[in-house]
C-alpha positions in Angstrom: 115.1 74.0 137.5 117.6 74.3 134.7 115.7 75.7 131.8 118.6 75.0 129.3 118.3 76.5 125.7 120.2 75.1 122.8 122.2 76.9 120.6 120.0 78.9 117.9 119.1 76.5 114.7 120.7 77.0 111.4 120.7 80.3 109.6 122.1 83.3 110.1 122.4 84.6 113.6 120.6 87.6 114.6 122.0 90.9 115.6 121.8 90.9 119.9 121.5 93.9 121.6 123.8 94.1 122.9 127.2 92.1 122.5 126.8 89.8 125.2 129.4 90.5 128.3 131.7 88.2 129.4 133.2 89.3 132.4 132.3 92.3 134.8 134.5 94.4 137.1 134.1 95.3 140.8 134.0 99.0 141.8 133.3 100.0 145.8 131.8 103.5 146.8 134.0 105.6 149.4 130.8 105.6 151.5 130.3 102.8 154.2 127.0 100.9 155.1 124.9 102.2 157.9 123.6 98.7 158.8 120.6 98.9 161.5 123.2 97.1 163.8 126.6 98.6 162.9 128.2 101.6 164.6 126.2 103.9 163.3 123.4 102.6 165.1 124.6 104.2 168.7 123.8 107.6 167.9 119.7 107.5 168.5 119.4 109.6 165.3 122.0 108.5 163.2 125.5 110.3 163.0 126.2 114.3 163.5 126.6 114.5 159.2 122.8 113.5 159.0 120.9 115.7 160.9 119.9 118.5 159.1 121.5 121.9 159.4 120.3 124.3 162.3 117.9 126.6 160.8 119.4 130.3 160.1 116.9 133.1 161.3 117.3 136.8 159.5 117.6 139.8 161.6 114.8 141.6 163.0 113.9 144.7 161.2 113.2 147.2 163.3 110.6 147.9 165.1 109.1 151.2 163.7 109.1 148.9 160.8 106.7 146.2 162.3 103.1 146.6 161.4 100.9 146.6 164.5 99.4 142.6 164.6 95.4 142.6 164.7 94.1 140.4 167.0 93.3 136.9 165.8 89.6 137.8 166.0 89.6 140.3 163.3 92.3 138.2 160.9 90.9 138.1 157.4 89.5 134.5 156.9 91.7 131.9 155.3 89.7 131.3 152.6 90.6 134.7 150.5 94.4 135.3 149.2 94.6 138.3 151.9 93.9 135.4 154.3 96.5 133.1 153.9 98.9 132.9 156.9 102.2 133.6 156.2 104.9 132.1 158.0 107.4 133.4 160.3 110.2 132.1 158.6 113.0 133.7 156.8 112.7 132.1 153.0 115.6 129.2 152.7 118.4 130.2 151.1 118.2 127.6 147.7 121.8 126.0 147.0 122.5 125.0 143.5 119.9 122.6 141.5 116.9 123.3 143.9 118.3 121.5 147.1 119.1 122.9 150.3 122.4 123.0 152.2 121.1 120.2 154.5 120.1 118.1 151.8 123.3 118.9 149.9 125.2 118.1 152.8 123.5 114.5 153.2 125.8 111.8 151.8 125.0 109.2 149.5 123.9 106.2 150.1 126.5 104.2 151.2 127.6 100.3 150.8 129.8 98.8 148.5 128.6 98.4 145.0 129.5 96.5 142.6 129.4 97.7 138.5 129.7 96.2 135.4 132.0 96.9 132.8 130.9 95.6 129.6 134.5 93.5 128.0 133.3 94.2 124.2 133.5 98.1 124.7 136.4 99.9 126.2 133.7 102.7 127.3 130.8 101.3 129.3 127.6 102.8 128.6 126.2 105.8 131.5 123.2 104.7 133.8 120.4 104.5 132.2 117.5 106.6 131.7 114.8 106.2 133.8 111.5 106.7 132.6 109.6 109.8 134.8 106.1 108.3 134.6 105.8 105.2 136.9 103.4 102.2 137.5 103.0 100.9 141.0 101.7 97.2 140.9 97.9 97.6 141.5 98.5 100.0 138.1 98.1 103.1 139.7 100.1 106.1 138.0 102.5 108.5 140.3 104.2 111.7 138.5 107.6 111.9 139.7 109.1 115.5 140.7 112.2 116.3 138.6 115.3 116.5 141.3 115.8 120.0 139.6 112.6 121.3 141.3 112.1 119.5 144.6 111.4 121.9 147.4 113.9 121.6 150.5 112.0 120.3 153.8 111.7 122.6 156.4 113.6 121.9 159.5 112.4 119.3 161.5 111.1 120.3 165.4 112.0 117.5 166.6 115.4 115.1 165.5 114.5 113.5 162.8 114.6 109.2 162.6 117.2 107.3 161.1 117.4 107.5 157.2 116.1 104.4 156.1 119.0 102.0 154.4 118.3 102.0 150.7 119.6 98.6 149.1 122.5 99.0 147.0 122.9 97.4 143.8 125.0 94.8 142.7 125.6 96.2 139.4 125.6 100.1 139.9 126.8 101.3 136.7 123.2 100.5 134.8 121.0 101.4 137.8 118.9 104.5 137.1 120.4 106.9 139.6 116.6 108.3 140.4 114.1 105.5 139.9 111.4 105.5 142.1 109.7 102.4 142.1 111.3 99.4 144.0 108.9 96.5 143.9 109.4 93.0 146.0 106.1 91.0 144.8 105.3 87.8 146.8 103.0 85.2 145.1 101.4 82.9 147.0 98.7 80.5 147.0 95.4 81.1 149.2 95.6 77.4 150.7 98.6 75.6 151.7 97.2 72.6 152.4 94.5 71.8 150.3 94.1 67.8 149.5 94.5 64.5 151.7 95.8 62.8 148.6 96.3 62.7 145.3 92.5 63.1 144.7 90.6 63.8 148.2 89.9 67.6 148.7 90.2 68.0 152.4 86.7 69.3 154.2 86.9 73.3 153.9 87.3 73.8 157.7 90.3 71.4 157.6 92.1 73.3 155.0 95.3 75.5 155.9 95.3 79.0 154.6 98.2 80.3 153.1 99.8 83.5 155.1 102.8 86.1 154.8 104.8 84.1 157.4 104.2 81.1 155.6 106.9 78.6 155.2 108.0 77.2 152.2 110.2 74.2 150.7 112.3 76.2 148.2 113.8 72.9 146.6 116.4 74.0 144.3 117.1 77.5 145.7 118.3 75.4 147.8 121.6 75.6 145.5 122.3 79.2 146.1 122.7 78.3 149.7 125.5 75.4 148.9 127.1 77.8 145.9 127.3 80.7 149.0 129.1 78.4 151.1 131.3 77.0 148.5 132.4 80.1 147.8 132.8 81.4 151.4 135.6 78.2 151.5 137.4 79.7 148.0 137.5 83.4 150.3 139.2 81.7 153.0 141.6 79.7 150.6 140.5 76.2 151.7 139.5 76.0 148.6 139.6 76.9 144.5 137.9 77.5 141.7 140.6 75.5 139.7 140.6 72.2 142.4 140.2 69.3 141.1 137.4 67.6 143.2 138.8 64.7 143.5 141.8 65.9 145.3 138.9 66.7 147.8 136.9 64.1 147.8 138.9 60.8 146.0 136.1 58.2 146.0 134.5 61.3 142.4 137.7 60.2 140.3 136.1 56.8 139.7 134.6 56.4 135.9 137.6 58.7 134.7 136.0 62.3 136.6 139.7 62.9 137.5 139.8 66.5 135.5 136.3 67.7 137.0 136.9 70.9 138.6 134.4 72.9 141.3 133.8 75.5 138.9 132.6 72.4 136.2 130.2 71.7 139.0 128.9 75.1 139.8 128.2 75.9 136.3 126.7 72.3 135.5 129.3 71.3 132.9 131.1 68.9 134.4 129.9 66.0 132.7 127.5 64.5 135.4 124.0 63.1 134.2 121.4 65.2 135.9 119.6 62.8 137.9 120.3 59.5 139.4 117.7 57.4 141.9 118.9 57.6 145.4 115.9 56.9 147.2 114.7 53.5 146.0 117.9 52.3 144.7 120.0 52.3 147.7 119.4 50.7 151.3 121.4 53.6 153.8 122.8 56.8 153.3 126.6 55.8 152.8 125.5 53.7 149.6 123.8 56.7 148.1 126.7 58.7 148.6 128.9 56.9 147.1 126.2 56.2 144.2 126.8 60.2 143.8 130.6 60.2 144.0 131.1 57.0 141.4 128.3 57.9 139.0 129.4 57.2 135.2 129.7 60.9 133.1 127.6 61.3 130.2 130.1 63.3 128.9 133.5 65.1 128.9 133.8 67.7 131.5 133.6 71.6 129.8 131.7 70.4 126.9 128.4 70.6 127.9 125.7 72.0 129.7 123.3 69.5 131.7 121.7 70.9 134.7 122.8 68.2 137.3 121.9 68.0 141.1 124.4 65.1 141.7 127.0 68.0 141.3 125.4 70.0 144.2 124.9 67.0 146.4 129.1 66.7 145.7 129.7 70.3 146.6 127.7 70.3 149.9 130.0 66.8 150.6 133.2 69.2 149.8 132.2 71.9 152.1 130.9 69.2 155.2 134.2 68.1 154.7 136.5 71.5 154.7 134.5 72.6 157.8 134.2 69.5 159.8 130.5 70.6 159.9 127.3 69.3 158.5 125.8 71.6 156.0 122.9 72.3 157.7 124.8 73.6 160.6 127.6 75.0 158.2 124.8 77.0 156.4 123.2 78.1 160.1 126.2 79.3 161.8 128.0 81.3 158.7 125.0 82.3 156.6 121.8 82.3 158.2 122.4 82.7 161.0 124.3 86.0 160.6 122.0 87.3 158.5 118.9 86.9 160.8 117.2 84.4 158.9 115.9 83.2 161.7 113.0 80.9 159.9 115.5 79.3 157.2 116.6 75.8 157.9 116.7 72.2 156.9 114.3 69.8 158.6 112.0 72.2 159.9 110.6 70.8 163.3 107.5 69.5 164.1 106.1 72.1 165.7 106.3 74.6 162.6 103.9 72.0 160.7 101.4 74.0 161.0 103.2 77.2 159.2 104.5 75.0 156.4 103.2 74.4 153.0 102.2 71.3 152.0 103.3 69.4 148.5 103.4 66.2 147.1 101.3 62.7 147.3 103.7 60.5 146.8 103.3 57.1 146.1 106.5 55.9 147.4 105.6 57.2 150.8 101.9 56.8 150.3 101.1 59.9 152.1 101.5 63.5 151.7 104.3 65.8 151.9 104.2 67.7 155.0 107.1 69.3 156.9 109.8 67.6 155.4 111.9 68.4 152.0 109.5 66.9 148.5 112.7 66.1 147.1 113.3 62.1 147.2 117.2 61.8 146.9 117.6 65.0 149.5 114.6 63.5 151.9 117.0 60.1 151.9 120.4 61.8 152.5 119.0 62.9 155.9 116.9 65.3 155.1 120.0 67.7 154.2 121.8 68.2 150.5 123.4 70.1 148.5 120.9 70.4 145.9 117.8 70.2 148.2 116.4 70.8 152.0 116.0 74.5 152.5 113.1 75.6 154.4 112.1 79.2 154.3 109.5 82.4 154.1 109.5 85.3 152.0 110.6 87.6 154.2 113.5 85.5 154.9 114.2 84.9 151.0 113.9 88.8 150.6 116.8 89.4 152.9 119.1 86.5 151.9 118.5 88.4 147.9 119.5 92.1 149.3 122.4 90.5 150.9 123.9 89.6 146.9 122.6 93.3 145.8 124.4 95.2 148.8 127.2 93.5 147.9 127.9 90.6 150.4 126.4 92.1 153.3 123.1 92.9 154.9 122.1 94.3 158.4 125.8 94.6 159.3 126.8 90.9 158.8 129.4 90.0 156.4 128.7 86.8 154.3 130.6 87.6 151.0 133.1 90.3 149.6 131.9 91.9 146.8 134.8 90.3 144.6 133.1 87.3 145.5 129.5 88.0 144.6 130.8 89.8 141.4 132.2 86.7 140.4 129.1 84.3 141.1 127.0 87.2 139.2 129.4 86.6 136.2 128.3 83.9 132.8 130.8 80.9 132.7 129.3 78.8 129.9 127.9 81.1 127.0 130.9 79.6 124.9 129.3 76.3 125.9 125.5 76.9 125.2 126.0 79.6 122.5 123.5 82.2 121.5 120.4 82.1 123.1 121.5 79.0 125.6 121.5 78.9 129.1 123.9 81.1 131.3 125.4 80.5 134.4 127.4 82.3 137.2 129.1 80.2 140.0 125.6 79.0 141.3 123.1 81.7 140.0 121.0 81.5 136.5 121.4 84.5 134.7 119.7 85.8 131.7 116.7 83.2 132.2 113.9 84.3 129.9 111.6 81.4 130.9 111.4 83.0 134.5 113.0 87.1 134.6 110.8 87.6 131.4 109.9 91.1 131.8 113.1 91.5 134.0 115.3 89.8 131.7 118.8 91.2 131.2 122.8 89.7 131.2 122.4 90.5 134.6 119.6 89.3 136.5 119.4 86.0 138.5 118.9 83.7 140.4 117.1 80.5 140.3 113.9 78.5 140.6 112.8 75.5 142.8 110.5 72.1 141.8 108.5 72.6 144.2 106.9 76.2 142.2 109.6 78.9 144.3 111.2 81.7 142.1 113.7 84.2 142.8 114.6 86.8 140.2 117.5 89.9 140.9 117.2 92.8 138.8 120.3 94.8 139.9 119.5 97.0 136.8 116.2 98.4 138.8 117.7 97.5 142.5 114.2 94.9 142.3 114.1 91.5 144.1 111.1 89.4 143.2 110.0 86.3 145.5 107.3 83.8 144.5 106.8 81.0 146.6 104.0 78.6 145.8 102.9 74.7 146.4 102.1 74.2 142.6 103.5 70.2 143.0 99.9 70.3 145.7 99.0 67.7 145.5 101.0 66.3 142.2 103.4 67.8 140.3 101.2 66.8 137.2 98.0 69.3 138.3 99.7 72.4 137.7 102.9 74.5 136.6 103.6 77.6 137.9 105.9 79.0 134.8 103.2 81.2 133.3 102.9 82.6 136.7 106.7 83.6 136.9 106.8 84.9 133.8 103.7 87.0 134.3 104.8 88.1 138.3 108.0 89.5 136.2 107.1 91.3 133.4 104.4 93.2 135.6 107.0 94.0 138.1 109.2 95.3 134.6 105.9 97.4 133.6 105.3 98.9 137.3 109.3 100.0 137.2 108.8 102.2 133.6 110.9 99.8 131.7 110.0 100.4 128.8 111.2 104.5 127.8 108.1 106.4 127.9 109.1 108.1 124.2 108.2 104.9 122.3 104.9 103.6 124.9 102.2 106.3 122.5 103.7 103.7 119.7 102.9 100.1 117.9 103.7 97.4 120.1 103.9 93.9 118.9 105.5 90.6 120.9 103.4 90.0 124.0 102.0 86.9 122.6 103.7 83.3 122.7 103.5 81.5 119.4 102.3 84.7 116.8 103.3 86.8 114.3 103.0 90.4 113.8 103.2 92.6 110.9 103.7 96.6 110.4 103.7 97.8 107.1 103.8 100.9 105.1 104.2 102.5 101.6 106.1 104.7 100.1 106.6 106.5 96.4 110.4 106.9 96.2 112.1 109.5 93.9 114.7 107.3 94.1 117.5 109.6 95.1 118.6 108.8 99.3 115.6 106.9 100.3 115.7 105.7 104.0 113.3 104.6 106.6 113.8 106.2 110.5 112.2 104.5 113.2 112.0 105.0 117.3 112.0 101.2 118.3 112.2 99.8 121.6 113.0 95.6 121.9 113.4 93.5 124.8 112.9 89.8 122.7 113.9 86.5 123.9 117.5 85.9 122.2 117.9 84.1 119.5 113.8 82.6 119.4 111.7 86.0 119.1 112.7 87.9 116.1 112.1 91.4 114.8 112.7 91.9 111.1 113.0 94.6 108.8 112.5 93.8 104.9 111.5 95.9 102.1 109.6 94.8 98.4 110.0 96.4 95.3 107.2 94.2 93.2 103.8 95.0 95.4 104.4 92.7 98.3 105.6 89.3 96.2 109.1 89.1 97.1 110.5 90.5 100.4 114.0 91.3 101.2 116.0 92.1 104.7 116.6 95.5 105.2 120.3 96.1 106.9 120.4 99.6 109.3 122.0 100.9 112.2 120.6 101.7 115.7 121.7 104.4 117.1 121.0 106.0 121.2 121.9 108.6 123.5 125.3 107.4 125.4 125.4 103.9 123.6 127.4 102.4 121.0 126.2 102.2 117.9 124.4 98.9 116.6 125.1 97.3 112.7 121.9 95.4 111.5 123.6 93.7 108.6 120.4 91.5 108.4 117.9 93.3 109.3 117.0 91.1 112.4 116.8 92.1 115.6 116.8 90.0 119.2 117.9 90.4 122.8 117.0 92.7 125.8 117.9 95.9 123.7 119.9 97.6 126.8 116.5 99.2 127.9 116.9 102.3 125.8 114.9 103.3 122.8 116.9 103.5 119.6 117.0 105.3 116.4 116.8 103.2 113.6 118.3 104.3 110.4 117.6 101.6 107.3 118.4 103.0 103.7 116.1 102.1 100.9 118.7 100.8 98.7 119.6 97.7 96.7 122.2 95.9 94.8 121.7 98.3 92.0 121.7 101.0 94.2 118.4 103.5 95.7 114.8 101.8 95.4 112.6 104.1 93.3 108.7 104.0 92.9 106.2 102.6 94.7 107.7 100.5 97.6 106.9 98.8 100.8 108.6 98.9 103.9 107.7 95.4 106.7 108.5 95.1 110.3 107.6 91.6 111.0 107.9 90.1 115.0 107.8 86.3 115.4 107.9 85.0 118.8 107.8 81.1 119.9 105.7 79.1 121.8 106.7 80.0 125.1 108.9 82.4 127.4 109.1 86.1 125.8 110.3 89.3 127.1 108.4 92.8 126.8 108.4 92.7 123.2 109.3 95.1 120.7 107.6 99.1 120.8 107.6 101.1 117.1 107.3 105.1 117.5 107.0 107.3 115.0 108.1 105.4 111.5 109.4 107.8 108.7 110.5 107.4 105.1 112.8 110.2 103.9 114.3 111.4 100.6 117.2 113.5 101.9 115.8 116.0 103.7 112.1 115.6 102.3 109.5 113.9 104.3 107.5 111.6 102.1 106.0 109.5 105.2 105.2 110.6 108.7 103.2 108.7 110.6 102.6 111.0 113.2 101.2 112.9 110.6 97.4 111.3 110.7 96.7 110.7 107.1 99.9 109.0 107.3 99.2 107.0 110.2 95.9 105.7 108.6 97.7 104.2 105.8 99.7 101.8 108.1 98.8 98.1 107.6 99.2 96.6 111.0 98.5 92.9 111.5 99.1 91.9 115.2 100.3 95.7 116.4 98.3 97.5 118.3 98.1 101.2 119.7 97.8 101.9 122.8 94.4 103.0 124.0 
């Protein structure tokens, strides 16, 4: 599903943290992959430079020097400090920053990565902090050991296994360089094949329970399969970015779609409505191709964003006819197939029924969906479509995701170079959709607050499917999250599953520490669709440099949940925006010029400065200082985290709020504390 935003209604637009990139560049590590099947994989133990390094004994002292040894029987009992054993080891000898020479010696973990470079800034900001206190998913709490204090192993007896392959990140430069957590969260339903029809609940003994090798109809991830092999044909130079489609496929420059280009149809600006009827409208598969290939525009290509499946049906047409194959078997043989996805597939066969979910009563049929693609244009092409048709289970899903993080590759297969998934990571259309509209790579949805929610950031994808499927990348947090559902079971009317996604993702951001642990003993406001919050405090100004400090934390859906700032000088009746700066460790600073606040916030917590001042110059008396956080009716991100507010006169401190008189005086209407 699309989940196209508009551009932001009239006004003044808000101040997004941050400037919003448009273009990233590819960096590679020197260090290779150590796939489970590459060359690395000979040695039983991995290569010579992993195993740790041979134990170093001291020399004996002599041995008028040795104390005579009692016999075990007369050892003091362990249970006193004279009876704890000491060990016949020398003491390691500690190398610099706590770690031993064997674990100094271990390289990095290897794999191409990609990392951002932000186009606004000439210097990129660091990686980011990560937070030392981490939530695992069932909301347990696990103290991490700071790497300047971790104890060196002993050496191992016996050879030690292979080091497991840690996935690397697409986007390296923002990844916390020691986070902890690494979450992949699989929502399912209990039952996947519930009701008869439309109404009929099947007997309980007759229903099929949902399990983790359950297979799924992903509908519309479906895309990410046909946008892969697109652009394995622009690697190999069959084709471009820049064709014209037509010059591929002749029969599309009817109804004047002569100038529509791949890349129009990849980022769904080409022009073409976003659905036509295939399945009842046609008699045979040639006439609803060509229905696809002759359809009308709605309007001018690069103009506008529609989210269209007729241009995904076109580009699995283009890639059928570059490779001579179908694109089922295309997508086996080159993607799938490599990768070890061995349950992926269109048309599943009928002896997997039994694993697969169930969705829709459909009238047309007038029977359930059962082991073959819900979608009614993809079910009439054969079964097999660019926009629709994949089969597959989360496990399958989870490797096809780490494939895009590590770069292009996974288990030792090769699908795309790292160019390439940089590229299809990258937003084509924000000069299209404007602020707080939809973003698109070649293929992937980016920045999708309906769906990443918690997760939400300029670089997270990927896409959603009809049929209730979700799959979110965080390369930020190295995170894949995979939902699969049968919400359209047994209509598409009985249930959504957005609140779901949305939910699944902002408790994956929680369990990862998102939010900077400085600002969590804070106000926190904006986890609420539709409401309004208010902070407010007073303040008796001498009127000489009044300003107001604050520790904030935001991660607010752009351009539709707003946090303002605005002071009043008459008790309350008037209010006015309060202009400031934000200011963090390694980041750029941020001008509020309106005192409005909106976007993912880069993850850090900030230092707001916001001087007490007016026209006439500084406020003076007794004044009152608002932070109020609207939020719309649906989709929202983590929400906005207030620490510590302060109103200074130079270098006197006439509010604290940590103080607790002064944190007793603080009006808050929808912000709560934590506890």
């Amino acid at each position: 599903m699309g989940g196209a935003r508009g551009s932001r209604p009239g006004g003044a637009e808000p101040v997004c943290l941050p400037v919003r990139p448009a273009e990233t560049e590819v960096r590679r590590h020197r260090g290779r992959p150590r796939p489970r099947d590459g060359p690395d994989a000979k040695e039983p133990h991995g290569p010579a430079r992993h195993r740790p390094a041979p134990r170093r004994s001291a020399p004996p002292r002599p041995a008028r020097h040795r104390p005579a040894r009692p016999h075990p029987a007369h050892r003091p009992r362990s249970g006193s400090p004279r009876g704890l054993r000491r060990s016949r080891r020398p003491p390691r000898r500690r190398a610099r920053h706590g770690r031993s020479r064997a674990a100094q010696g271990a390289p990095r973990e290897a794999g191409r990565r990609l990392r951002p470079r932000l186009a606004a800034r000439r210097t990129p900001p660091p990686p980011l902090e990560p937070a030392r206190l981490l939530e695992d998913a069932r909301g347990r709490r696990a103290r991490r050991r700071r790497p300047g204090r971790r104890r060196a192993r002993p050496a191992a007896r016996h050879p030690p296994r292979r080091p497991r392959q840690r996935p690397a990140p697409l986007l390296r430069r923002h990844a916390p360089d020691r986070l902890a957590a690494r979450h992949r969260l699989r929502a399912r339903r209990r039952v996947r094949a519930r009701w008869q029809d439309a109404s009929t609940e099947s007997p309980e003994a007759e229903r099929i329970p949902a399990r983790t090798d359950t297979i799924y109809d992903l509908a519309s991830i479906s895309k990410i399969f046909t946008a892969t092999a697109v652009m394995r044909d622009v690697e190999a130079g069959l084709l471009a970015l820049e064709d014209r489609v037509a010059d591929h496929l002749p029969r599309f420059a009817e109804n004047g779609k002569g100038e529509v280009t791949v890349q129009h149809l990849l980022t769904h600006v080409g022009g073409l409505p976003a659905f036509i009827n295939l399945y009842s409208a046609f008699p045979d598969i040639p006439s609803r191709i060509d229905a696809v290939l002759t359809v009308a525009p709605s309007t001018p290509p690069g103009t506008k964003y529609v989210y269209s499946d007729l241009g995904l049906i076109t580009l699995g047409l283009i890639v059928e006819k570059l490779s001579g194959q179908s694109l089922d078997a295309y997508v086996r043989e080159h993607i799938t197939g490599p990768l070890g996805m061995d349950e992926t597939m269109y048309n599943p066969p009928a002896e997997l029924k039994a694993r697969i979910a169930a969705t829709e009563y459909v009238e047309h049929y007038g029977r359930l969906v059962h082991g073959h693609v819900h979608d009614e244009n993809a079910y009439s092409l054969g079964g097999v479509a660019g926009h629709a048709g994949v089969f597959s289970t989360a496990r399958d899903l989870a490797v096809f995701a780490q494939m895009f993080l590590h770069g292009g590759i996974y288990g030792g297969a090769r699908i795309l170079q790292p160019d390439t998934v940089e590229s299809m990571f990258t937003d084509r259309i924000a000069e299209i959709t404007g602020v707080g509209g939809a973003r698109r790579g070649l293929g992937p949805e980016l920045e999708a607050w309906f769906y990443h929610a918690g997760l939400t950031s300029p670089y997270s994808g990927v896409h959603t499917g009809f049929t209730g499927t979700s799959l979110v990348i965080d390369p930020l947090t190295e995170t894949v999250v995979v939902s699969l559902t049968n919400s359209v079971h047994p209509t598409r009317e009985w249930s959504t599953t957005s609140v779901t996604r949305r939910e699944v993702s902002t408790c994956v951001a929680h369990a990862l520490g998102i939010v900077p642990e400085s600002v969590r003993s804070g106000w926190r406001a904006g986890d609420r669709d539709a409401a309004t919050a208010t902070l407010e405090i007073s303040a008796d100004l001498p009127g000489r440099e009044p300003v107001l400090e604050v520790e904030l934390f935001a991660h607010l859906e752009t351009a539709y949940d707003l946090l303002v700032l605005e002071v009043s000088a008459d008790g309350g009746e008037s209010w006015k925006p309060l202009p400031g700066r934000l200011t963090a460790r390694h980041q750029e600073p941020v001008e509020i010029p309106d005192g409005t606040i909106t976007g993912w916030g880069r993850r850090v917590a900030w230092t707001g400065t916001f001087p007490l001042v007016d026209a006439s110059g500084p406020l003076s008396g007794e004044v009152q200082v608002r932070l109020a956080l609207t939020t719309d009716g649906s989709t929202r991100g983590l929400g906005a985290w207030v620490g510590r507010p302060r109103v200074l006169d130079r270098r006197q401190v006439l509010v604290d709020t940590d103080r607790p008189g002064d944190r007793d005086a603080v009006v808050a209407d929808g912000w709560s504390l934590p506890g």
